[in-house]
C-alpha positions as CSV (number, residue, x, y, z in Angstrom):
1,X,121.3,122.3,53.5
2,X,122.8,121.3,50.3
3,X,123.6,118.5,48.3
4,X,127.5,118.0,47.9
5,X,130.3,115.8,45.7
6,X,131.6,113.4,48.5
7,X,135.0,113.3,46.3
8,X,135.1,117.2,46.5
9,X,135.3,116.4,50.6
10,X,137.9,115.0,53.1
11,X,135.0,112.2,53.3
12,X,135.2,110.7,50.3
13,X,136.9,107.5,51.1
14,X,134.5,106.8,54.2
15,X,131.8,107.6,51.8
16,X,132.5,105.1,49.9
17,X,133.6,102.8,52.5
18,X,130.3,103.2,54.5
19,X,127.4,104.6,52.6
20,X,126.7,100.7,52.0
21,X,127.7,99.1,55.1
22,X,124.7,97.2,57.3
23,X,126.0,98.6,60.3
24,X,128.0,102.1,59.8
25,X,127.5,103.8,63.5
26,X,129.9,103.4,66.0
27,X,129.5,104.4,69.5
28,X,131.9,106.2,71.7
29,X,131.6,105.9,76.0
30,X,133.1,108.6,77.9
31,X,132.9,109.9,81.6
32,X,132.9,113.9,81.4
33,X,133.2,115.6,85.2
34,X,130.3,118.0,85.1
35,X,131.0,119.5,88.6
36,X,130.8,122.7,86.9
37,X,127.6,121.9,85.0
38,X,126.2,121.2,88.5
39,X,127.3,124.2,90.5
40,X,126.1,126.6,87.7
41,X,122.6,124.8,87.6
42,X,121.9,125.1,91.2
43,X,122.9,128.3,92.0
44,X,121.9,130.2,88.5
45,X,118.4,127.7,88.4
46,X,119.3,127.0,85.0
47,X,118.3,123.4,84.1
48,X,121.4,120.8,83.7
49,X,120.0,119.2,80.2
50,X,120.1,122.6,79.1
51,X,123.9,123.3,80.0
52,X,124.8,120.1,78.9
53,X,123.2,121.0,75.2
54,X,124.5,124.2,75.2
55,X,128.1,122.4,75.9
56,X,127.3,120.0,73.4
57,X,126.4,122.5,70.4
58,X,129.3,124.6,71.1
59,X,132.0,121.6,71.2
60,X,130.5,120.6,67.5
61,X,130.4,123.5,66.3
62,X,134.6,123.3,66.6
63,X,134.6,120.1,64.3
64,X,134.1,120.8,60.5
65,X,132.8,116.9,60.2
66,X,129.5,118.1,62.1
67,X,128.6,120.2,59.2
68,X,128.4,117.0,56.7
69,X,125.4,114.5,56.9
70,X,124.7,111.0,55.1
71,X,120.9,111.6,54.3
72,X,119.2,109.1,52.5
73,X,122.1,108.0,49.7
74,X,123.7,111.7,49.5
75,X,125.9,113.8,51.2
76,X,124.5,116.8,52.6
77,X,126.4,119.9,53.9
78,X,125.0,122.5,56.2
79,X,126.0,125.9,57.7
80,X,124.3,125.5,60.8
81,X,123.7,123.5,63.9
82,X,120.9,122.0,66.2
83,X,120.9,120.0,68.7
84,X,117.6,117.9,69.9
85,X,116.3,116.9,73.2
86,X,113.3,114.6,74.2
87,X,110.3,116.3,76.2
88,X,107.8,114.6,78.1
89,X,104.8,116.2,76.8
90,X,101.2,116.9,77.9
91,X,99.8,113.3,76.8
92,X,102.3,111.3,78.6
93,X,104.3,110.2,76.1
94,X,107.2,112.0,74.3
95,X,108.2,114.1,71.8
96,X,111.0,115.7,69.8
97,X,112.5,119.1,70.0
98,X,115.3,120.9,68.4
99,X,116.9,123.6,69.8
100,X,119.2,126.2,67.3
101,X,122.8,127.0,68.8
102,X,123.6,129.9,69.4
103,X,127.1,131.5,71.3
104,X,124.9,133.7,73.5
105,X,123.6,131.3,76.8
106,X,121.0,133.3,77.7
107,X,119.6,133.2,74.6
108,X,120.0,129.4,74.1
109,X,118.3,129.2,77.4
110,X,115.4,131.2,76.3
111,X,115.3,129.2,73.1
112,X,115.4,126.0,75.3
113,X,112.4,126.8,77.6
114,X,110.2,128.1,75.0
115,X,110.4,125.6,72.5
116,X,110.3,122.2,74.8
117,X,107.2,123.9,76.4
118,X,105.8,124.5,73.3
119,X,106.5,121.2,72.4
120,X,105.2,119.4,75.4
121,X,101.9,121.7,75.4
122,X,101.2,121.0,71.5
123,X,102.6,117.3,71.8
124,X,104.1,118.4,68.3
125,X,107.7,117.6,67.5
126,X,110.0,121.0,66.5
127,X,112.2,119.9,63.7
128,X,115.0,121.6,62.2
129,X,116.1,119.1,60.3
130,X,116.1,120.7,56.9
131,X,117.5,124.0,58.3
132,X,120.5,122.7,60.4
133,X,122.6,119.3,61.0
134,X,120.7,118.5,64.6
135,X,122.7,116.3,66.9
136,X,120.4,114.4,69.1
137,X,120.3,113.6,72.2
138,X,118.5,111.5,74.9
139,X,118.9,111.9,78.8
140,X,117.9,109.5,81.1
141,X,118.4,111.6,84.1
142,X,116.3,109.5,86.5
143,X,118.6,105.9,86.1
144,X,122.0,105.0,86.5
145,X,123.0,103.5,83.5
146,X,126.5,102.6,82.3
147,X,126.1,103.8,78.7
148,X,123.9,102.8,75.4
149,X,124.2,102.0,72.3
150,X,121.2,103.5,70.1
151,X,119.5,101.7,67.2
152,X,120.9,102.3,63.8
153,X,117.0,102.6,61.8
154,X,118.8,103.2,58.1
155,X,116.7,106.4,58.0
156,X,118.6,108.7,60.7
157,X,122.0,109.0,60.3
158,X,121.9,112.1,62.9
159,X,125.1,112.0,65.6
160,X,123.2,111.3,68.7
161,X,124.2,111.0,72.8
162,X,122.9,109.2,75.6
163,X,123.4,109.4,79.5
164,X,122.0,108.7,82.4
165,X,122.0,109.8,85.7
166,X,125.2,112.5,87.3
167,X,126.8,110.4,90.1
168,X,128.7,112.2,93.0
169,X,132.0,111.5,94.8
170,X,133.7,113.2,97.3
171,X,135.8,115.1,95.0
172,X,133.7,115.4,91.9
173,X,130.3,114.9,90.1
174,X,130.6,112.4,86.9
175,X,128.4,111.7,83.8
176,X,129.0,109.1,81.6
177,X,127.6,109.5,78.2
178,X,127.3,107.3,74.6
179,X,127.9,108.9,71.4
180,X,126.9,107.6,68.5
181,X,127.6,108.6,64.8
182,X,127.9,107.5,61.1
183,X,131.5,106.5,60.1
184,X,130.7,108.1,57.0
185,X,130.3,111.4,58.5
186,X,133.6,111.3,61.1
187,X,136.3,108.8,62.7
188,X,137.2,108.2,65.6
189,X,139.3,111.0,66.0
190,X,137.5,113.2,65.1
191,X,134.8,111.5,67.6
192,X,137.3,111.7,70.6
193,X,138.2,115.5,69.6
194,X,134.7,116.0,69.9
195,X,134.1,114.9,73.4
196,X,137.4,116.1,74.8
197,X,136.1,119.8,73.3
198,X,132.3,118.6,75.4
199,X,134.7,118.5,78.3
200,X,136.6,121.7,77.7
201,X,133.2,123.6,77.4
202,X,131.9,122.3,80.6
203,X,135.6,123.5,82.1
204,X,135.4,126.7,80.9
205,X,131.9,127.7,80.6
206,X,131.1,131.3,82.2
207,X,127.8,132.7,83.5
């Protein structure tokens, strides 16, 4: 990563707007249909969290704003992208992994299982931080939950999504997530683009 002029970017006016706000993250609810997600995961054994990062990575990766980061009082840019998830390790508690994207599935999958069982063996966290923007994320796979709005700690500024437990219908199999992110990093366009492109991955992902 490296330090840029927020006047020399397309966020200079948020940068100034927000940098100093108490309260600069918004959060975003959306229902995605991951009937896709589902049928893929069952019959491939690949692990839903998994898809749904992969999905995730690929639909930032399609927004330039992902690249740029308010860290500490600067504006950082970076040329590549993470995203995290949270493993249950070996002591019972949790920890923090994150995962480089990649185009190739296969590989991401690889990537996936080796590093959150490394993770939850070592009860060590696997950051990326300083290497690539990491977009976090956080499911709660066990609960039906109508969305959350995550804590805004002044030190993380990372984008980050919640959700909860898939519910099934008749016709189709629904997630509902929360995303949450730094106005001074996107708006709310570019927030919408982002999960109508989660959506389009899902759509058109192919094993």
């Amino acid at each position: 990563m490296k330090e840029i002029n927020p006047k020399e970017t397309s966020r200079a006016y948020a940068f100034e707007m927000w940098m100093k706000a108490p309260m600069p993250m918004v959060t975003f609810f959306k229902t995605l249909n991951v009937s896709r997600l589902v049928r893929i995961s069952r019959r491939k054994g690949l692990k839903f969290n998994m898809l749904m990062c992969y999905c995730i990575g690929k639909a930032a990766r399609a927004v330039k704003e992902f690249y740029l980061l308010p860290v500490g009082d600067k504006l950082m840019q970076y040329d590549t992208i993470a995203v995290n998830t949270i493993v249950a390790n070996s002591a019972g508690e949790v920890s923090s992994c994150d995962i480089p994207l990649c185009d190739d599935l296969t590989q991401f999958n690889r990537d996936y299982l080796r590093l959150t069982r490394q993770v939850a063996e070592s009860c060590t966290d696997h950051d990326l931080s300083q290497e690539s923007m990491v977009i976090g994320t956080s499911a709660l796979a066990q609960y039906e939950i109508d969305g959350a709005v995550g804590m805004y700690s002044g030190i993380f500024n990372n984008p980050f999504l919640i959700w909860g437990k898939y519910r099934r219908s008749l016709l189709k199999t629904t997630l509902t997530v929360s995303f949450q992110f730094h106005h001074t990093q996107m708006d709310g366009a570019h927030a919408s683009l982002f999960l109508d492109r989660i959506q389009k991955e899902i759509n058109n992902l192919a094993i």
